[in-house]
C-alpha positions as CSV (number, residue, x, y, z in Angstrom):
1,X,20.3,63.2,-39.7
2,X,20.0,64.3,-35.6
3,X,18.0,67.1,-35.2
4,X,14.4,67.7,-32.8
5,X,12.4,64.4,-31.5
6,X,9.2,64.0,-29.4
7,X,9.2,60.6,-28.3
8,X,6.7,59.2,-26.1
9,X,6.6,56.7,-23.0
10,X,10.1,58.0,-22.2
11,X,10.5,56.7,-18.9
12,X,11.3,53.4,-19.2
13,X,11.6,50.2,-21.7
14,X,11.8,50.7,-25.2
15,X,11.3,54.6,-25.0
16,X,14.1,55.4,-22.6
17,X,16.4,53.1,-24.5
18,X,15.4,55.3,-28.1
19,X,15.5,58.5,-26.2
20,X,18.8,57.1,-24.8
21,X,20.3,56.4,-28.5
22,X,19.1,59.8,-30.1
23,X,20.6,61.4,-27.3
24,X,23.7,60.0,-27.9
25,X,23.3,60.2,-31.7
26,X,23.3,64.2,-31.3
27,X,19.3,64.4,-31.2
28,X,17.8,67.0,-29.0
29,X,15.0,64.4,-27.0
30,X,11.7,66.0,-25.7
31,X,10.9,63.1,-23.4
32,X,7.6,62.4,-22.6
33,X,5.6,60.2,-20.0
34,X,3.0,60.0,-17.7
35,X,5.6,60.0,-14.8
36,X,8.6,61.0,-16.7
37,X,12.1,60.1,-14.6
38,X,14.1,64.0,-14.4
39,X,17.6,61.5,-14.3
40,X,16.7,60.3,-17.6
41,X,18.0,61.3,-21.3
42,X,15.9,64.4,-23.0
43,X,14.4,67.1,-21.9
44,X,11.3,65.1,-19.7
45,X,7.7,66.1,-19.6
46,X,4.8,64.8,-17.7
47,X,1.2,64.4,-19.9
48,X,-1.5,61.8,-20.0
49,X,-1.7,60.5,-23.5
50,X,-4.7,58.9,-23.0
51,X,-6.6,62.3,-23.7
52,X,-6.1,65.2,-26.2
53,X,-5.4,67.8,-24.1
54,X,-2.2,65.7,-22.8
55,X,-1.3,64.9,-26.7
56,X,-1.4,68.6,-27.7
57,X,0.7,69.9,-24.7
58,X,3.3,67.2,-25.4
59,X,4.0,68.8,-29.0
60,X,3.4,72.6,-28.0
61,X,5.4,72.4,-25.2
62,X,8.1,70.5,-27.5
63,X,7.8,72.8,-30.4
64,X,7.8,75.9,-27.8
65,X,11.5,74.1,-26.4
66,X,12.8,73.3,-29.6
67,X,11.6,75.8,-32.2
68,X,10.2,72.9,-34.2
69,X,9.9,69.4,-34.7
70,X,11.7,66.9,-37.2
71,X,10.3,63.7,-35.6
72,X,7.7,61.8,-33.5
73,X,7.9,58.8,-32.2
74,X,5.0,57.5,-30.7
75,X,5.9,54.5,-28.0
76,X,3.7,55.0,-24.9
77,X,1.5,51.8,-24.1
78,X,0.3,49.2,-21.7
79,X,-1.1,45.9,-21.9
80,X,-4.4,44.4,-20.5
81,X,-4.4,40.6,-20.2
82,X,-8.0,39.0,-20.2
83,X,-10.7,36.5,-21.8
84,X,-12.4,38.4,-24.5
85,X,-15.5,37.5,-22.9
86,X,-14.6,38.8,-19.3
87,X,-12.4,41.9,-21.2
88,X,-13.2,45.2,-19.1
89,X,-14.7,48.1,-21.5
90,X,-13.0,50.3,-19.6
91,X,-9.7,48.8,-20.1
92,X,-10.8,48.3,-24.0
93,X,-11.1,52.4,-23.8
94,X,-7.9,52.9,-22.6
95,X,-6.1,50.4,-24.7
96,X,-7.1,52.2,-28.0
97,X,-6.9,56.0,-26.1
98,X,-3.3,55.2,-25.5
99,X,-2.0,52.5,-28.3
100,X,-4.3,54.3,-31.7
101,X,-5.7,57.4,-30.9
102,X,-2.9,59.2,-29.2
103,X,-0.1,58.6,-32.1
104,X,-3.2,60.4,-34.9
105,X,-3.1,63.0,-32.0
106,X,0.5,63.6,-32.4
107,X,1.0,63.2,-35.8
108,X,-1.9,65.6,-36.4
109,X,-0.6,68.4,-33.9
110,X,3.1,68.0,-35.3
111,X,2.1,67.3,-39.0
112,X,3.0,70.9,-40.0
113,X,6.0,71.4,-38.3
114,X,7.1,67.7,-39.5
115,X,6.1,69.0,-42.9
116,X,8.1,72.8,-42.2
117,X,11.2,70.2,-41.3
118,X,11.3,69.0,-45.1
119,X,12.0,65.4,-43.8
120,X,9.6,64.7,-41.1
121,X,9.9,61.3,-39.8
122,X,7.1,59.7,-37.6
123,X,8.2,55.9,-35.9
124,X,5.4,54.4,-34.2
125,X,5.9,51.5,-31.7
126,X,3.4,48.7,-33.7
127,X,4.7,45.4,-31.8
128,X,4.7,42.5,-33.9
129,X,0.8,41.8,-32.6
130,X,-0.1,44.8,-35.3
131,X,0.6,41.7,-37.9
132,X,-0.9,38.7,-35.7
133,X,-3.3,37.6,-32.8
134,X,-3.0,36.0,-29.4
135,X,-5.5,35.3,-26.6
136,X,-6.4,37.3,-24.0
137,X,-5.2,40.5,-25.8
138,X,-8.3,41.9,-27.8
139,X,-7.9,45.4,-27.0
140,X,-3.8,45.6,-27.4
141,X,-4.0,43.5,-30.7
142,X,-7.0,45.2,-32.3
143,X,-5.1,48.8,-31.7
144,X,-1.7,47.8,-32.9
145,X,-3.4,46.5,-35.9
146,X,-5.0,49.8,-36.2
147,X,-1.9,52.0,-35.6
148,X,-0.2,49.8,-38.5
149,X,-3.3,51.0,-40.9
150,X,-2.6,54.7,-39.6
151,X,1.1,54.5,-40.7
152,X,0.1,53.7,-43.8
153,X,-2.2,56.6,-44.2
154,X,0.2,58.8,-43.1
155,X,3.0,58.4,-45.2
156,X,1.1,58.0,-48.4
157,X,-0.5,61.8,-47.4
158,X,2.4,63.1,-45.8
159,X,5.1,61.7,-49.1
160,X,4.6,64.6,-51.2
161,X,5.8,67.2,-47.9
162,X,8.8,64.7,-47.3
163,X,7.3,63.4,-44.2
164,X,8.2,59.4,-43.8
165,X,6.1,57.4,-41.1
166,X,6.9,53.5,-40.1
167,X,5.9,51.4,-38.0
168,X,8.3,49.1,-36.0
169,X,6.8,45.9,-35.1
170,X,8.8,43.9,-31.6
171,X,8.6,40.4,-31.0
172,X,8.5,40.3,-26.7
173,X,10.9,43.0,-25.4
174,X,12.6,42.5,-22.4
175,X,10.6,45.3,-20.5
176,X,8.7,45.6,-17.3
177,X,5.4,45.3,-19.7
178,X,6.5,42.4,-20.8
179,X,7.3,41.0,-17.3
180,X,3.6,42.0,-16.0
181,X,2.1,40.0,-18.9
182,X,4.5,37.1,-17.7
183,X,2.6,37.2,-14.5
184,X,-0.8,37.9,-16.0
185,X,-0.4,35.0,-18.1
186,X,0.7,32.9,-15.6
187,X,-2.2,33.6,-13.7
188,X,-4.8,33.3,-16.1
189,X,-3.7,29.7,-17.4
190,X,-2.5,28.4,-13.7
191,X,1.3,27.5,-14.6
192,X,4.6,29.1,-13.5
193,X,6.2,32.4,-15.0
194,X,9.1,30.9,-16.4
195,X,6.2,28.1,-18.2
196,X,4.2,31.0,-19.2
197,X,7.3,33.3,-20.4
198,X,8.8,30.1,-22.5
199,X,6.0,28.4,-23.4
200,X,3.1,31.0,-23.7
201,X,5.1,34.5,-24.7
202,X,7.5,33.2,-26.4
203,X,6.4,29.2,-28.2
204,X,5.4,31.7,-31.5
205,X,9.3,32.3,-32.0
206,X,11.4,30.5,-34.0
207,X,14.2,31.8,-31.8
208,X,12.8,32.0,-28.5
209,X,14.6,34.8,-26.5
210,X,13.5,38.0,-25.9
211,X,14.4,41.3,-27.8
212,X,16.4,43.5,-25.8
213,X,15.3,47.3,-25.7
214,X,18.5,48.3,-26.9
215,X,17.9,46.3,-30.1
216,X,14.6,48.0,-30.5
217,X,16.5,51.3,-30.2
218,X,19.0,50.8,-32.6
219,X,16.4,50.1,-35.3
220,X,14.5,53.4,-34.7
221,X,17.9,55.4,-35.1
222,X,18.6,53.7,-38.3
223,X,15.2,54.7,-39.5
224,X,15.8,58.3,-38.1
225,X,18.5,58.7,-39.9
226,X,20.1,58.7,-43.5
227,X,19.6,55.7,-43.9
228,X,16.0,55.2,-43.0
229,X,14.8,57.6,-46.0
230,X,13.7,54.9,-48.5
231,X,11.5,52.8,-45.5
232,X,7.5,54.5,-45.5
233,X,4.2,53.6,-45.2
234,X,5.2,49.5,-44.3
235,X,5.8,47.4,-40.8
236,X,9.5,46.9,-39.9
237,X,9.9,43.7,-38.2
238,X,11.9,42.4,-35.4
239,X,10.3,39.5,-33.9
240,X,12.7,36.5,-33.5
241,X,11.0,34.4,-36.3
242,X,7.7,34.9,-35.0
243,X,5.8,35.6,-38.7
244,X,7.7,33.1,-40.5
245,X,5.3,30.4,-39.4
């Protein structure tokens, strides 16, 4: 299957490296960021995802390109790192704006031309802290959990039109996210970055080493195409070992 993708966070990380792979997979790619990179793969697009207005441009203007939509993939975030007690509301705002409420945005505006495809897919970027917990993180973990919920929703209600939603759920991914939280961890518990990345980021993994974006990529074509049909409605994990414990 190639055929018409949104995806979202395009710029950089684990978007670019999908947008990368369905690119070179045959996929037309409406890339889409809030400062989207012209040298990258797709067709880019600037919108802020954080409010509805930016959501329902990014699938009009993709649907207006393309002539339709066969699937979304919902991967724009950021991460906030902070005692629960000191956590800034309007960081908590933004959190869920970006990480819960903009992939319902997109899979609302796209639902029927996802359902006019036949096989609508919808991939949403969960991280593996939509299954589990760690300090400092309230707002990031509490949305992924949501979005994981949301998946669920949506492909029980979309199964009957053909339309397919997962949620893939990343261990650490070698990203520049994942490098800022380094820092941010390491400042908030007074210990080195390569202490916090080994010993704070990563101690939860069996294997600890972090997931390449490529990896992530190469999962999210697999579930775009044939043989992705039979995976709906549940988390896809990649996370090193991290929920075994």
């Amino acid at each position: 299957m190639a055929g018409r993708a949104l995806v979202t966070g395009a710029a950089s990380g684990i978007g670019r490296a999908i947008a990368e792979r369905l690119v070179a997979d045959g996929w037309r790619v409406f890339a889409v960021d809030l400062a989207p990179d012209e040298t990258g793969p797709g067709e880019p697009f600037a919108a802020d995802l954080a409010t509805r207005d930016g959501n329902r441009a990014a699938v009009d203007a993709a649907v207006e390109r393309f002539g339709g939509l066969d699937a979304l993939v919902a991967n724009a975030g950021f991460q906030h790192v902070s005692p629960f007690a000191d956590f800034d509301e309007d960081r908590w705002d933004a959190l869920v704006a970006v990480l819960l409420t903009s992939p319902f945005l997109l899979a609302r505006y796209a639902w029927p031309h996802l359902r006019e495809s036949g096989e609508g897919r919808i991939v949403v970027l969960a991280s593996v802290h939509g299954l589990v917990a760690s300090p400092f993180k309230a707002g990031y973990v509490a949305a992924k959990h949501g979005v994981v919920g949301l998946v669920k929703t949506l492909a029980l209600e979309g199964a009957a039109d053909g339309i397919r939603a997962v949620a893939i759920c990343p261990g650490y991914v070698g990203t520049p996210l994942v490098e800022r939280q380094v820092v941010a961890q390491a400042e908030q518990r007074g210990i080195s970055e390569d202490e916090a990345l080994r010993e704070v980021l990563l101690e939860p993994q069996a294997i600890r080493e972090l997931i390449e974006p490529e990896e992530v990529a190469n999962v999210a074509a697999f579930l775009l195409g044939p043989g992705g049909r039979a995976f709906t409605g549940a988390p896809v994990v990649l996370d090193n070992g991290w929920t075994a414990r």
